[in-house]
N, C-alpha and C positions, 0 to 999 in steps of 0.2 A: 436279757444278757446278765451273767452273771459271775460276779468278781467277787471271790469272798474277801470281808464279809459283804459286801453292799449289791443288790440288783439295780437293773437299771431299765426303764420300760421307756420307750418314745415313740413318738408320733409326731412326720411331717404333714405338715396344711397348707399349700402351696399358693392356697388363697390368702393366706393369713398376711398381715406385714411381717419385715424382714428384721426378722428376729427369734431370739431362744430367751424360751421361760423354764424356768426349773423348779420342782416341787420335792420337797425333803422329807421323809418320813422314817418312823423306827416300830418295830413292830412290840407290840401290845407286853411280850414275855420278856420283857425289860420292866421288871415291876414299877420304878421309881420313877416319876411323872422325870425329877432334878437329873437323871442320869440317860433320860432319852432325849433330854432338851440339851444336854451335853452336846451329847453326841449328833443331834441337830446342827446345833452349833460348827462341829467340828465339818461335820457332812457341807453344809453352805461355802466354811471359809476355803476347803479344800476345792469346792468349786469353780471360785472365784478366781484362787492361785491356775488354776489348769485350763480354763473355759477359755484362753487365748486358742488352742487347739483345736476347738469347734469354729472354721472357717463356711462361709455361707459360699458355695461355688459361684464364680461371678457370672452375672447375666440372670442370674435367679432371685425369683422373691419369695418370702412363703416361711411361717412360724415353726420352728423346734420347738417342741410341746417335752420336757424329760421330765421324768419323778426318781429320784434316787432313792429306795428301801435298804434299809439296813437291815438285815436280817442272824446278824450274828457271825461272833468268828466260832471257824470250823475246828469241831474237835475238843473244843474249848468252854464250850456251853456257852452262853450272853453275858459280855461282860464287855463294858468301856473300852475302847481300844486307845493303843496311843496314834497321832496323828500318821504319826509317820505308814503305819497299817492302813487308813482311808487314802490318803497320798497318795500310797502305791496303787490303790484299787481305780481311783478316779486318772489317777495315768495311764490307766488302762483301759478303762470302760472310753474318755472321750475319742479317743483315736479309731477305736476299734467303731464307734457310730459316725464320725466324720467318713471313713472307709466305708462303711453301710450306705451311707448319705450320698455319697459321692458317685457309688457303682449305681445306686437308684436313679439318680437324676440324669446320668449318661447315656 
């Protein structure tokens, strides 16, 4: 799924305990180790704020596995975004996977 700039890949395990793990990455064509751990940074906290959204359907058990890639804003070529741009993107991506999640287990 994909929100620019940030993709988002996941994977339920239904065996798993009840819970979401989340993995952060930024891809390689961001030269500066300081400017992808940025954006790391930003990637986690924007997480954090929005992951109330990801509700586990009750009566179900079983691990949310997500990795968030950054992959660049559009048009624009790779460059730091401000918060407010991942915000928008992670407002989007969790709801549209809670909806995925949701129609699956039904």
């Amino acid at each position: 799924m994909l929100v620019n700039p940030v993709r988002c890949y996941y994977v339920y395990n239904a065996e798993g305990k009840r819970r979401t793990v989340a993995g952060f990455a930024v891809t390689r064509s961001l030269r500066k180790a300081s400017e992808r751990n940025h954006i790391k940074r930003r990637l986690r906290e924007s997480f954090r704020l929005h992951k109330h959204q990801l509700v586990h359907p009750s009566g179900t058990k079983g691990e949310l596995q997500i990795v968030f890639l950054f992959v660049g804003v559009k048009n624009g070529g790779i460059k730091v975004p401000d918060s407010k741009i991942i915000n928008k993107a992670m407002s989007t991506i969790l709801p549209r996977i809670q909806a995925e999640l949701y129609s699956a287990l039904q």
